[in-house]
Structure formats: C-alpha cells, structure tokens
Residue, then its C-alpha position, 0 to 999 in steps of 0.5 A: x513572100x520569099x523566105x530567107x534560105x541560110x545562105x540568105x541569112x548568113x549574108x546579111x549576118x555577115x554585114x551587120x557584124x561587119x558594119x558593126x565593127x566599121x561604126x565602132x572603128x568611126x566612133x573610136x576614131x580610127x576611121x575618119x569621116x572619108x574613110x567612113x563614108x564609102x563604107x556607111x553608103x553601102x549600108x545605106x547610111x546618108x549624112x543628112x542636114x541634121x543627122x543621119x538617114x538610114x534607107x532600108x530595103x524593100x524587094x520590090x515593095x513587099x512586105x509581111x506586118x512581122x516585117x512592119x512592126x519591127x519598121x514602126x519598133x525601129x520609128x518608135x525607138x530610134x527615131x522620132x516616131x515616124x518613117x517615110x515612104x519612098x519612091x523607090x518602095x523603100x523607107x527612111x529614118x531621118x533622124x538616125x544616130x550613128x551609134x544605134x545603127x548596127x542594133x537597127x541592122x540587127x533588128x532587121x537582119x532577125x525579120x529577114x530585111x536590110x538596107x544592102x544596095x540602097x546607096x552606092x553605083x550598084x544595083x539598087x532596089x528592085x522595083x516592081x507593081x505594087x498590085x503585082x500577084x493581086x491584079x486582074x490585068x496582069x499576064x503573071x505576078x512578076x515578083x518571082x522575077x523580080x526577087x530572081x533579079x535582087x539574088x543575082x544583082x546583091x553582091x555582083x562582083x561586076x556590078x558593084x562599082x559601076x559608073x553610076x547608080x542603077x534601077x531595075x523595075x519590073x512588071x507584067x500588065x499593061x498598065x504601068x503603076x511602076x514608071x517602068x520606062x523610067x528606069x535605067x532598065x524597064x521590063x515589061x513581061x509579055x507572052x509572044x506564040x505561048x511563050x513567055x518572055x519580056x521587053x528590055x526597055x534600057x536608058x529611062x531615067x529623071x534627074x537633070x537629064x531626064x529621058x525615056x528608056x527606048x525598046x532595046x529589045x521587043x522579046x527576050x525569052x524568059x529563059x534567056x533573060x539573066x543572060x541578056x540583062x547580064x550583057x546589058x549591064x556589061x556594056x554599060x560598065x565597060x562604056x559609061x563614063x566615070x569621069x563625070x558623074x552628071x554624065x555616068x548614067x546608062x541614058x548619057x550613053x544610049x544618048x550619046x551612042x545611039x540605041x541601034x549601035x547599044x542594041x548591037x553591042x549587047x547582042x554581041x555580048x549576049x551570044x557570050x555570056x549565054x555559053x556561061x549558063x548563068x540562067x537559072x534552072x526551071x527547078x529554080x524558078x519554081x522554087x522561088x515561084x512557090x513563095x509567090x503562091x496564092x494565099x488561101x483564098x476564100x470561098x466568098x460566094x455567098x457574101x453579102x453585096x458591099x453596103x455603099x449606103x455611106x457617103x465617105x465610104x463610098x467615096x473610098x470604095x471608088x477611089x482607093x480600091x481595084x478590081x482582084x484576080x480573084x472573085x470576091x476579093x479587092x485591093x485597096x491602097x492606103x493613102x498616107x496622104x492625109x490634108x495637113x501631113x507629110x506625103x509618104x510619113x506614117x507614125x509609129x503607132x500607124x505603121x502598127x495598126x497598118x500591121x495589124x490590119x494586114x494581118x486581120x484582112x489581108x494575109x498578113x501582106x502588105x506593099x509599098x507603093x512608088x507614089x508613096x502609099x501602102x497596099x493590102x493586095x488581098x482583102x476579102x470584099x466583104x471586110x471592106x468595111x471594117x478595114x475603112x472604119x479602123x483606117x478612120x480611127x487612124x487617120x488614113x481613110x483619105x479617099x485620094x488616090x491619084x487625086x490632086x492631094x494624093x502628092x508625090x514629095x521628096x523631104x526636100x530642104x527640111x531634110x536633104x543636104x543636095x536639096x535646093x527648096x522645101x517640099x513638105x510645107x509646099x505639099x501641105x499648102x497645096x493640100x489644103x488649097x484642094x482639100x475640098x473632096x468634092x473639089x478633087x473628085x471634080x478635077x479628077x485623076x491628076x497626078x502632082x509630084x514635087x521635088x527640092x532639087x534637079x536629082x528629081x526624087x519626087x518625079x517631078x518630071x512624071x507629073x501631070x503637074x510637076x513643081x521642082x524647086x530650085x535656088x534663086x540667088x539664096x531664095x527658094x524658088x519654084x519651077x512648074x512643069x506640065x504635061x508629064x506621065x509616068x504610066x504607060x503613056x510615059x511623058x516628061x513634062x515641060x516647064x511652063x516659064x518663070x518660076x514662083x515662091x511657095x504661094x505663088x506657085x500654090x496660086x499658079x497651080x489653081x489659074x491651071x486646073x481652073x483652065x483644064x475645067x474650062x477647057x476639058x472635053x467629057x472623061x478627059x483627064x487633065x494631061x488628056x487636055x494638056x496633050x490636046x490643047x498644049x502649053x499656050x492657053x495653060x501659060x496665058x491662065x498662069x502669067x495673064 
C-alpha cells in the first residue's frame, strides 16, 4: 500500500485544522448555513434527510485493517454502530453530528485517510479493480496509476471548479470489475509492440443521462499519460457548460460536439501541455511502484488440497473466491449482502472482525469493491477454511456473488434528501423472495442494482435487472429495467414499461427470471438471453 510521505501528511493536517475551525465558526454562528455548505462539500460533509452524511475516501478501494479498525472505532463512536459501502469504493457515516466532525478527521487524518474530493466538481474518488495487483488476468497491477492520478488530481488548481463532478477509473484486465466505461473517464492498461500504455475511453457516465464513454484514444504511451489526461480535462473545463448543471457532465459535451471534433481538440492540447514536463519522472513511478510490491508470499507447495467435503463451504468456494496470480494463493470476496441486511452495511463490530481477518490471512489488505462488498486479495488457499468458519460466526459467509441476492443499492429515501423512493426495504424483500440458495445458483450470474432517484447511485442502468425508483403523484413508484452491464461487454438497460409498487415490482422480477428459465439456452447468463431474445417475451411474462 502507498504510505504517506510528510508532504502528504502536512496536507491533510492542514484540512482537518482548517475545517476544524470552519465548524466552530458554523456552531458559533458566524457562518450561515449557505456560507457553510461549500466549505462541509469539500470535506465530504452532506446534509441528509435526518443528519449529517460523512464519505471518507478510499484510493482506489485499498485499505490496510489499521485503517479498518479506526472506520469500525469511528461507527462504534460516532455513529450508530455501522458504515455503509459504496459504489464509488468509498464509505459513509449516516448519522454524523456536526460538532464531532473535525475529531473524526483527525482520527482519520492519524491512519493516513480523509474525506478530501468526495463531494464538489472536482476530481473525485479514483476508482480502480478491487482484484488489481491479485488477479491472474491482469497485464499489471494498475494502483500505482491509480495512486499517481489521486496525487495529481488533489488540490488541481485547475480542476478544482469544474463544470460538473468528475470520475476517473482504472484497470489493467480484460475483464471489467470497475465499470471502467462508465466514467467520466475510463483506462484500461494494455501493452502495444512491448510498450505499455492505455485506452482513454472519456463521456461514460449514469445518471439522467446515462451513456457509455467512447474510444477517445486506443493507445497512449505511459509515458505521456499525465499529459494527455491533463488536456482531456482542459478541454472539458474550457467547453462544459456551467449554466445547466443537468447538462455539465463531460458525456453532454462529447454528445453534443461529436467524439471526433473532442479527440481533435485534445490532440491540439496535448501537443502543448507535453512541452510543460508535467509527466512524472521513471524514478518516480518506481518510488510509487515500490509500495505496490508483492507481499511475501509464501511457499505453499506442500499444501494440502482444499477439503471440499462441506456443502456450505463448498458452495462459498465457487461463489466467492477467484484464481491468484500466485500459485497457492486465492482471492476472496466478502458479501456484506446477508438475507435480511442492508446491501453495502457492516457493523462495527463486523468491520473488526473483517480487520482481524485481514491481518490473519491476507496481509493485513483489504478492498473495497464498487458492488459494495470487501476483498482479501491474498489468502493462502490452505487457510480458506479457517477464514469461512469466522465469516460464519459474523454473518458473512454468503456464498452470493453476482447472484441475484448479491444487490447493489443505493440508502435511497430512508437516507438521502434527492432520493425519490426506498431502496433498503425493496432490497431485503427481494432477498428473501430469492433467498433459496439452491434457487440462486440455478439462475445463475445476475447482476440486480436498484437506485432511489435518477442520479442513479446503485447503477441501476448497469444491471441485468435495473429497478430505479421514482415519485408518482407523492406514491413510490418502481421502474424496471433490462438488459444492462457494467463489465466488458458494457450495456444500459431499458425500461421494460409502466412501473410498479414495492410488491408489485418484487413480484415482476420472479414473472422475469422465471421467462429467462424458460427460455435460456445451455451456460447462458440471463443478460445472454436477454440480448438473444429481446424485451418482447420479458414484457409479455410481466404485463400478461
């Protein structure tokens, strides 16, 4: 993991003294509310329906159990004993009270976290595969990218005001478990002629407007990328419009000039800014590259084979853990998905235990997943065992991964002041409708994301089946999407007609999978039959 050098730390000692004496001012009341609220966004502080929502960042989705334990001491203190996961690898505290927020920054501050660009038009949260630096398939581990692109975006002087909120992922695999194209701008790390470089997709984005970023540029040099994303987002500052926010996003203004007329104003940019020597050295991408090394991995040759006797275990085994770059070794993700709870919620007390387990078996590392669940990216196949007996006795053993109960969702109307519907209580209903494991494993890979509101937090435009929850004349109402992905074979689902209420939608959802069982070929996933038979006999199962 990278470690904070002093400049680092100076930084973010800074902020927590300056927004400490920001929230006494507010408390005080020598700051209005207005007056206020630019200053709490840039701290990541939200006003929510019933308090106050702190997001703290997570780079690219990587976290040390030091850095766990003070998020569970943070839940146990200052919340109400929980934090929520997010989409954007992030985390959230509900139910924060203003007065307690500089402390919380400082706890933070001590473990080298922050909540710095997770609110405001700036650039956000790098994003980034949570197997990266662990998987079999990948070219090469793209944190050190990823963190080169949080130190040149933190802070920009030019990047700090742009027209609209900006996402940046990365990844360095085939397969797609970041929704790369998704992004304001998507990289995908590839090699051309034993040179290594990148695909700059730019324009992807969900929300009222959703879209997939085009192939801006189908190789740029390593070696020139800080330059070339440095003109991508110069253009994008001088053109995006500021007038209409629904209309600011980098995707409005692809769409509205053409990618070609884009492409050729960043070329034109790029030719500048690479006479600025803005590119990082090679001696420091090796610095940086050096806290992405290897852990010490061990020599597990004479391990004994994986005991697959037990069913439940068994089952686990298949579902929630992938192949490793290293021989011995597996990855395994942690569904905080249980039937019942809250997708993306972990208690105080689970958030340690994930922290110990982490420590005991997986290097001390952990990962945050944009499907809201937890990685330990380096476990020693022979302690699998042992880490699924202690996810037992905490409540996380669900053997669900992109299974239909493994829901992506937003907190919806329970929590959000924008959202329009709920999204927990939809979610659980779900779940136990499907809680049958046999049943789930029958239906197979199907992603489910739900969201409260059009600015689309839970991807619902990205799933399989989509729900995205909107106001009918003061009545919570569900529209249900199809046919969406958020992998490599990138699609945005369509809305299958009238909408539903909260049972009505649960009972849409089984008419679907129970047509996708009627109608599916042999290893097809339900998007596969989607995509082969279309909408038509999905709309006859639902409205008859």
């Amino acid at each position: 993991m990278y470690q904070y050098d002093t400049y680092d730390q100076s930084i973010v000692d800074a902020r927590v003294a300056e927004f400490r004496d920001q929230v006494e001012r507010r408390l005080s009341g020598h700051l209005t509310e207005d007056q206020f609220k630019p200053l709490r966004l840039m701290n990541g502080l939200y006003l929510q329906l019933h308090a106050y929502m702190l997001r703290v960042a997570i780079p690219y989705g990587t976290l040390s159990s030091t850095q766990m334990r003070v998020l569970g001491d943070i839940a146990r203190t200052y919340d109400r004993g929980y934090g929520h996961f997010t989409t954007r690898q992030n985390l959230q505290f509900n139910w924060i009270k203003l007065a307690d927020t500089p402390d919380i920054l400082e706890k933070l501050a001590k473990v080298e976290m922050h909540a710095i660009q997770t609110s405001g038009n700036c650039i956000r949260n790098i994003s980034s595969d949570q197997f990266a630096g662990a998987a079999a398939d990948e070219l090469t581990d793209p944190r050190p990218w990823a963190e080169l692109l949080r130190q040149w975006s933190t802070f920009h002087p030019e990047f700090s005001y742009l027209p609209r909120k900006f996402k940046i992922a990365v990844i360095a695999a085939d397969e797609d478990r970041a929704a790369m194209r998704l992004h304001d701008i998507g990289l995908r790390i590839v090699e051309r002629d034993g040179v290594a470089g990148a695909e700059v997709y730019v324009g992807g984005g969900m929300g009222r407007t959703p879209m997939i970023a085009p192939l801006v540029n189908d190789f740029v040099p390593l070696s020139d990328l800080m330059s070339y994303l440095e003109a991508c987002l110069r253009v994008y500052n001088r053109y995006g419009r500021r007038d209409n926010m629904y209309k600011a996003r980098i995707k409005i203004l692809i769409h509205e000039i053409g990618v070609d007329q884009y492409r050729a104003e960043v070329a034109e940019e790029f030719a500048h800014i690479k006479t600025l020597g803005i590119d990082p050295p090679q001696a420091e991408f090796d610095r940086i590259a050096a806290f992405f090394a290897d852990p010490a991995f061990a020599d597990t040759s004479a391990d004994a084979p994986v005991d697959r006797s037990d069913a439940g275990f068994a089952a686990w085994l298949d579902q929630n853990t992938h192949a490793h770059k290293r021989a011995g070794y597996t990855i395994v993700t942690i569904s905080l998905k249980p039937t019942g709870g809250i997708p993306g919620d972990a208690s105080a007390d689970q958030i340690d235990a994930m922290a110990d387990l982490a420590e005991a078996y997986s290097f001390a590392e952990l990962r945050v997943t944009h499907a809201q669940n937890i990685v330990l990216p380096h476990v020693r196949s022979g302690d699998l065992r042992a880490v699924y007996d202690r996810l037992v006795a905490i409540g996380l053993a669900e053997a669900n991964l992109d299974l239909i109960t493994d829901i992506i969702a937003c907190p919806g109307l329970d929590y959000c002041s924008l959202a329009n519907a709920r999204s927990i209580p939809l979610a659980q209903k779900i779940a136990d409708r499907f809680a049958d494991p046999v049943r789930q494993r029958d239906l197979g890979e199907l992603k489910l994301k739900i969201s409260g509101c059009i600015n689309a937090c839970g991807h619902h435009h990205a799933g399989h089946i989509g729900i995205l929850g909107v106001d009918r004349k003061g009545t919570e109402n569900y529209q249900l999407l199809l046919g969406g992905s958020g992998a490599e074979d990138v699609s945005l689902g369509k809305i299958t007609g009238p909408g539903f209420s909260e049972d009505g939608v649960v009972d849409a959802i089984e008419r679907v999978t129970d047509r996708y069982l009627a109608e599916r070929n042999d290893g097809e996933r339900f998007v596969d039959t989607y995509r082969r038979i279309g909408m038509e006999p999905f709309k006859e199962a639902i409205y008859g």
